[in-house]
C-alpha positions as CSV (number, residue, x, y, z in Angstrom):
1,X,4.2,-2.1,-24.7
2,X,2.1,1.3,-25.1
3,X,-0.2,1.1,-22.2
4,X,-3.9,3.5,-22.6
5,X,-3.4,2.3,-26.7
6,X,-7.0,2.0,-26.9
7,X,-7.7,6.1,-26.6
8,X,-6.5,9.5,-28.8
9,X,-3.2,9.8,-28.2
10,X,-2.5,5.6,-28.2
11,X,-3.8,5.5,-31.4
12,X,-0.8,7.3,-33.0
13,X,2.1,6.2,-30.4
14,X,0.8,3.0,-32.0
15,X,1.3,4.1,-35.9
16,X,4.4,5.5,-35.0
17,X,6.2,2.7,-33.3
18,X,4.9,0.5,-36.3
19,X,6.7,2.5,-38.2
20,X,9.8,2.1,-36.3
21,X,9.6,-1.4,-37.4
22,X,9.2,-1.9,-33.5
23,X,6.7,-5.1,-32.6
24,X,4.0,-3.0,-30.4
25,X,1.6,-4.9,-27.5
26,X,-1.7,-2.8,-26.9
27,X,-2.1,-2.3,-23.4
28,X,-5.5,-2.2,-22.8
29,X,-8.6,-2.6,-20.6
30,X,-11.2,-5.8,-21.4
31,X,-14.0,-3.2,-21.9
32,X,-11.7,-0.9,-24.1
33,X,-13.2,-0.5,-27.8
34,X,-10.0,-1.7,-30.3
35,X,-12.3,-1.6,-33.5
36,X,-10.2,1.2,-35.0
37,X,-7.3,-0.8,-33.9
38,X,-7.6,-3.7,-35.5
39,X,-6.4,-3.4,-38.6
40,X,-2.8,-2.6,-37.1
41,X,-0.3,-5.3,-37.0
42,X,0.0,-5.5,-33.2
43,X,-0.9,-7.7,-30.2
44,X,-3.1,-6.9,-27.0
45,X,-2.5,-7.7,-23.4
46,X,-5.3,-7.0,-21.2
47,X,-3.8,-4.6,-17.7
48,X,-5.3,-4.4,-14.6
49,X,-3.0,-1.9,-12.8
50,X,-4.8,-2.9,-9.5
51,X,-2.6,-6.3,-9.8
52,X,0.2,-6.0,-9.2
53,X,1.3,-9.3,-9.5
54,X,-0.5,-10.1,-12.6
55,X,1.0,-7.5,-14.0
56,X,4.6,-8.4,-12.7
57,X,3.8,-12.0,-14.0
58,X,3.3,-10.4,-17.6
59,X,6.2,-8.5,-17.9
60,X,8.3,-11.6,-17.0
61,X,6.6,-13.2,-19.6
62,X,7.0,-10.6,-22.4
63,X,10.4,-9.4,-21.2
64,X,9.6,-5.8,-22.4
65,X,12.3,-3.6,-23.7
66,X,10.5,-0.1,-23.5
67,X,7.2,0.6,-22.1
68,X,5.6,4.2,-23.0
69,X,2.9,4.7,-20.5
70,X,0.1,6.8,-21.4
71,X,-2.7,5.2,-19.9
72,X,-4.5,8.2,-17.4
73,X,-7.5,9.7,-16.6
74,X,-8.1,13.1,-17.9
75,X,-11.8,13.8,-15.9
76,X,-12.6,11.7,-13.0
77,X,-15.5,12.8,-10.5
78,X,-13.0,14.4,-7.6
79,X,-8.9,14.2,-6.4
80,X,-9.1,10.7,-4.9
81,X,-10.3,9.1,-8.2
82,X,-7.8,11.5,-10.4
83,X,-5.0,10.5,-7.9
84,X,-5.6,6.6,-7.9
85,X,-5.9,6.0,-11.9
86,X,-3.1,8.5,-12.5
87,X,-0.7,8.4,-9.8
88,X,-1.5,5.2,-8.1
89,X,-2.0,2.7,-11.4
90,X,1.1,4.6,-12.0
91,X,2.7,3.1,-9.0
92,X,1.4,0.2,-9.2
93,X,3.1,-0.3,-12.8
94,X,6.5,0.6,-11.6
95,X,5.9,-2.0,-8.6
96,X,5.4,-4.4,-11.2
97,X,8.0,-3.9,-13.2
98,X,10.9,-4.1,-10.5
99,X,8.6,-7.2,-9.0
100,X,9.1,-8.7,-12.6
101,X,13.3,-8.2,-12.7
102,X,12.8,-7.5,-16.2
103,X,15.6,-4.9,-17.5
104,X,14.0,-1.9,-19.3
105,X,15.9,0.3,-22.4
106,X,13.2,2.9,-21.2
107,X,10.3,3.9,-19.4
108,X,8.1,6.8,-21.2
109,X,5.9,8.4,-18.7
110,X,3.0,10.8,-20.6
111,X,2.3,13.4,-17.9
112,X,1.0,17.1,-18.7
113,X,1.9,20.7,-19.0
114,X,-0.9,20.7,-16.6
115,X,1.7,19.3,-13.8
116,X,3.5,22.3,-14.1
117,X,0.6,24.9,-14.4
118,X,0.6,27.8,-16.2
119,X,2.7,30.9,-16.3
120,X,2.5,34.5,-15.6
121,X,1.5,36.4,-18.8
122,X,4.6,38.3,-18.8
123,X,7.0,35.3,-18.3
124,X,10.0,35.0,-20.2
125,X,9.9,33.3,-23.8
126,X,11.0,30.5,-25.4
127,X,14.3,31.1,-22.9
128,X,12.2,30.2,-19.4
129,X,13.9,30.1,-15.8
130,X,13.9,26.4,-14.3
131,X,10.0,25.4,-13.9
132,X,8.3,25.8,-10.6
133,X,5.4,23.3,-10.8
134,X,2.6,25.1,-9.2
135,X,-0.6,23.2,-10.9
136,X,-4.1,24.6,-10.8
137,X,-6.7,21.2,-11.6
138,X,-6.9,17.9,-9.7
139,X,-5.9,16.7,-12.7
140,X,-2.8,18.9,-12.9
141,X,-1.5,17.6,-9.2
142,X,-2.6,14.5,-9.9
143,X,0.1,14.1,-12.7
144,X,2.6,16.2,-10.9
145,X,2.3,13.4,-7.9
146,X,2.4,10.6,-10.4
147,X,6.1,12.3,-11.2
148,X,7.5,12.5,-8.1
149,X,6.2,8.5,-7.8
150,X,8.1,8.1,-10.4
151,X,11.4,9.8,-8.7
152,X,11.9,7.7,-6.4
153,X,12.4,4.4,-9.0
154,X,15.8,5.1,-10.1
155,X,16.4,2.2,-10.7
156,X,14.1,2.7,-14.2
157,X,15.0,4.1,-17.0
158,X,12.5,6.6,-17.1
159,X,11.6,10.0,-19.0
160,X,8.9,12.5,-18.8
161,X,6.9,14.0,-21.5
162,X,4.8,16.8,-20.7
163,X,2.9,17.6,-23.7
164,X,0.9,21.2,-23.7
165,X,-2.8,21.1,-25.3
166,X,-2.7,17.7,-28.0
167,X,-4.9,18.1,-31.3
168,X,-5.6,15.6,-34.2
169,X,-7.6,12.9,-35.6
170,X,-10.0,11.3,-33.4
171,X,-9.2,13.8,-30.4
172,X,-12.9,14.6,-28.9
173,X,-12.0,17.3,-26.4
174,X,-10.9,20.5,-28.9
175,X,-13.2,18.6,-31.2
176,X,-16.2,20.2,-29.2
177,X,-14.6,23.4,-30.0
178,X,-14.5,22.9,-33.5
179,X,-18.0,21.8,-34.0
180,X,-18.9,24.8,-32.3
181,X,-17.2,27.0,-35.4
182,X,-19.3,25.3,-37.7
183,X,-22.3,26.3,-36.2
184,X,-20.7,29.7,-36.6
185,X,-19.9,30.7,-33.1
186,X,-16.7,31.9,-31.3
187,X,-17.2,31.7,-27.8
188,X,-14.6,32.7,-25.3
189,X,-14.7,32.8,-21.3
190,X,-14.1,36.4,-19.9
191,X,-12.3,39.2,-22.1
192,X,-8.9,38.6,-20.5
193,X,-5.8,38.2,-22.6
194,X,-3.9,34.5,-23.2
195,X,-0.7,32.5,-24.1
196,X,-1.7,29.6,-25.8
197,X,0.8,26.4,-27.2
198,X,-0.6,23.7,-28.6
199,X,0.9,20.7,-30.4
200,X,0.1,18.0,-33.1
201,X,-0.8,14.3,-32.0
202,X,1.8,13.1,-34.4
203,X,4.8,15.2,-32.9
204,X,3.8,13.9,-29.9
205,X,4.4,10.6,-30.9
206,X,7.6,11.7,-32.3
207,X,8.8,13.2,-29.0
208,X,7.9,9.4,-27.5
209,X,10.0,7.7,-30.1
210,X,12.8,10.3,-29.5
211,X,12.9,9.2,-25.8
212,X,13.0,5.7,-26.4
213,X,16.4,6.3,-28.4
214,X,17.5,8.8,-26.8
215,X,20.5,8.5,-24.1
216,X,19.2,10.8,-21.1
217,X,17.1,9.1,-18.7
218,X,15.6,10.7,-15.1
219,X,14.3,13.8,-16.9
220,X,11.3,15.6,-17.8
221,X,10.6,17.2,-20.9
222,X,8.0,20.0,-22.3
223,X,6.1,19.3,-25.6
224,X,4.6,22.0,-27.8
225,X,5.0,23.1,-31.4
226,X,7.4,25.7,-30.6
227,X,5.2,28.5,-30.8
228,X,3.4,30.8,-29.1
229,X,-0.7,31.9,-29.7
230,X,-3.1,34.3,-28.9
231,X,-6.8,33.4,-27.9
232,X,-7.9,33.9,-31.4
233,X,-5.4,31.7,-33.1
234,X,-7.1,28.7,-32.9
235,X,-10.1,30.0,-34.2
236,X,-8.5,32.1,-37.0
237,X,-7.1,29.1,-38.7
238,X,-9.7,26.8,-38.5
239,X,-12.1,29.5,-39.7
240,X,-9.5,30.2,-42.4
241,X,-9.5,26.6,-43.7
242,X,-13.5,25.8,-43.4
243,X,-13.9,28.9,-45.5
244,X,-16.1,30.3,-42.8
245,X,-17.0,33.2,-40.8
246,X,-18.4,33.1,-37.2
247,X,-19.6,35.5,-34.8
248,X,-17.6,36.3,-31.6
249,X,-18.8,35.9,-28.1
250,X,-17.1,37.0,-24.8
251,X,-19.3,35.1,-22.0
252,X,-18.3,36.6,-18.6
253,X,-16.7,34.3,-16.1
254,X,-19.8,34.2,-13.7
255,X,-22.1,33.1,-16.2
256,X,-19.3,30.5,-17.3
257,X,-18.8,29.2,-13.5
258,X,-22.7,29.4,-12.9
259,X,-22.9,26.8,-16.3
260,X,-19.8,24.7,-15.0
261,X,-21.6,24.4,-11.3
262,X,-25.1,23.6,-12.5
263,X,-23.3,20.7,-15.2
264,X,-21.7,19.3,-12.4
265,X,-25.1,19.1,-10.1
266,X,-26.9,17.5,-13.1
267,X,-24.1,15.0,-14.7
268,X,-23.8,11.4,-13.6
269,X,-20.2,11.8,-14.0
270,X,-17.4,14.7,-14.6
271,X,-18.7,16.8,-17.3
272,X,-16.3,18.4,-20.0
273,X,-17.0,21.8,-18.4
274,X,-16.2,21.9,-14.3
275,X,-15.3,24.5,-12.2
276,X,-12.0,22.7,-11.4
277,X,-11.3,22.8,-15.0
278,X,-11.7,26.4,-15.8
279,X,-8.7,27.2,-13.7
280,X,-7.1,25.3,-16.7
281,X,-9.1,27.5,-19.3
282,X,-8.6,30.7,-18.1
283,X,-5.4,30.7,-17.3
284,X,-3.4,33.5,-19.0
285,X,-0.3,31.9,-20.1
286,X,0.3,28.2,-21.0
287,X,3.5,28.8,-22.6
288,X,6.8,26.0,-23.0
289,X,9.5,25.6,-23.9
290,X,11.3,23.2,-26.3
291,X,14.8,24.0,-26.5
292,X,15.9,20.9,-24.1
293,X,14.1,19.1,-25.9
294,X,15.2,19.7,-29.1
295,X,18.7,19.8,-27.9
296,X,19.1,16.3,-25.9
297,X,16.6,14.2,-28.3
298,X,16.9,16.5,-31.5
299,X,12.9,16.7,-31.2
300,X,11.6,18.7,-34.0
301,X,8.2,19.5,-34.9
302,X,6.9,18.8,-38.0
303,X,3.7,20.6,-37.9
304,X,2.8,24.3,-37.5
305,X,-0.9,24.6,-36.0
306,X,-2.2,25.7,-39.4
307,X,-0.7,22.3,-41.0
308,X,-1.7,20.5,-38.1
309,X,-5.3,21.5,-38.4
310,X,-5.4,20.8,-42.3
311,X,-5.1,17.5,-41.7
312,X,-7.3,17.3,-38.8
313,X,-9.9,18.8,-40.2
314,X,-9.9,17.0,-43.5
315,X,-9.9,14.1,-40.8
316,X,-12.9,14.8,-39.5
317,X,-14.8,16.1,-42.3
318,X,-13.6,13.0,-44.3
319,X,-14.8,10.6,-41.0
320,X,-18.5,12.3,-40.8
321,X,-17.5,14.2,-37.8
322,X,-17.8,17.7,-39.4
């Protein structure tokens, strides 16, 4: 079961357990929109990870062999709602499974790069020291406390994934960003310098099928690409494949935290821009590392950012999008 299969990244931990020849149950929400999902050979079970026992009752049913959970909130309005959907539906799953006696191969938690927080810029690279988490969003602790939930079940299978910054096909967050380059502008926040990773939706989806084979359990892993960027990188290749040029823009932080504050006081919800968020964006390093990784599941990425935003692009150019 692949739980949060109606969003981004569901979509192709989906596709790529199909192709495992693995039978896949969508784990999704009775409001959730499956249109793009159903042309895919796979079942859907409705969750409500505020029951507990209905859940428990399901699992008995199915008798699950893995579970990847990626089902999580990635804005919610303040640190109680971020801390009940991804910590305590969380929970609430584990409960469920041990309540249902059902005897799990594995139990794939998607958590974040953004539990562990960023780095100093000078920190060591790819070779880091032993990761201190020290996140800087509600939605970074929110993950990190939906880990150490997860700690105390040893008697799951589990492993973490904490994948860095996720682009691909039908992601809407850096997809903002890119619509932005084609109206020809670069914008940045503040003139400070940066450590980007980033990684391609499909290799995430790899890493996930890795840790369902793979023989290591009670451990968390980083996901990236391998490399490390500059500020500009991004920008540079997509520029380079749209054939375009753009004009650069350096906004200072005040102005930036003066926008965030003002979208905050007239949104109905958590906009895409928040103060709490641009700790996340201005943060000067958000390097990983993916030795261990690529050493205990043989995790190997298949897509450099410029490959990865070939296809992305000719994604959303060829869906209307762009």
């Amino acid at each position: 079961m692949i739980t949060g299969a109606s969003g981004f990244l569901g979509f192709h931990l989906i596709e790529a357990a199909l192709a495992e020849g693995m039978e896949v149950h969508a784990g999704v929400r009775p409001s959730s929109d499956v249109a793009h999902l159903q042309h895919l050979e796979i079942s859907f079970v409705n969750l409500d990870f505020r029951d507990v026992p209905g859940m428990a009752a399901l699992l008995q049913e199915q008798q699950y062999s893995d579970i990847i959970h990626a089902a999580g909130a990635t804005r919610a309005k303040n640190e109680a709602a971020f801390n009940e959907v991804n910590a305590g539906y969380t929970e609430n799953l584990l409960k469920a499974i041990v309540q249902s006696g059902i005897q799990l191969n594995r139990f794939v938690y998607f958590s974040s790069l953004a539990a562990v927080g960023p780095k100093a810029y000078e920190a060591k690279w790819p070779e880091q020291d032993e990761e201190t988490p020290s996140p800087v969003t509600l939605y970074g602790k929110s993950k990190l406390l939906a880990e150490r939930l997860l700690k105390q079940y040893v008697q799951i299978p589990w492993v973490v994934l904490r994948p860095t910054a996720i682009y691909g096909p039908r992601d809407k967050d850096l997809f903002v960003l890119f619509k932005t380059y084609g109206w020809r502008l670069e914008p940045y926040m503040g003139r400070g310098p940066q450590q980007l990773s980033f990684v391609y939706v499909k290799d995430v989806a790899q890493a996930a099928i890795r840790a369902l084979n793979g023989q290591i359990i009670h451990t968390c892993y980083d996901v990236s690409d391998g490399n490390s960027y500059d500020r500009y990188a991004l920008a540079k290749v997509t520029k380079g494949l749209l054939g375009i040029r753009t004009l650069r823009i350096h906004m200072p932080l005040t102005v930036i935290r003066w926008i965030a504050r003002i979208a905050e006081a007239t949104s109905s919800g958590m906009p895409l821009l928040n103060r709490d968020r641009l700790n996340e964006l201005t943060a000067e390093n958000w390097n990983c590392s993916i030795i261990r990784i690529q050493k205990e599941l043989g995790y190997q990425p298949d897509f450099t950012l410029e490959k990865g935003m070939r296809e992305t692009l000719d994604w959303y150019t060829g869906n209307h999008w762009l």
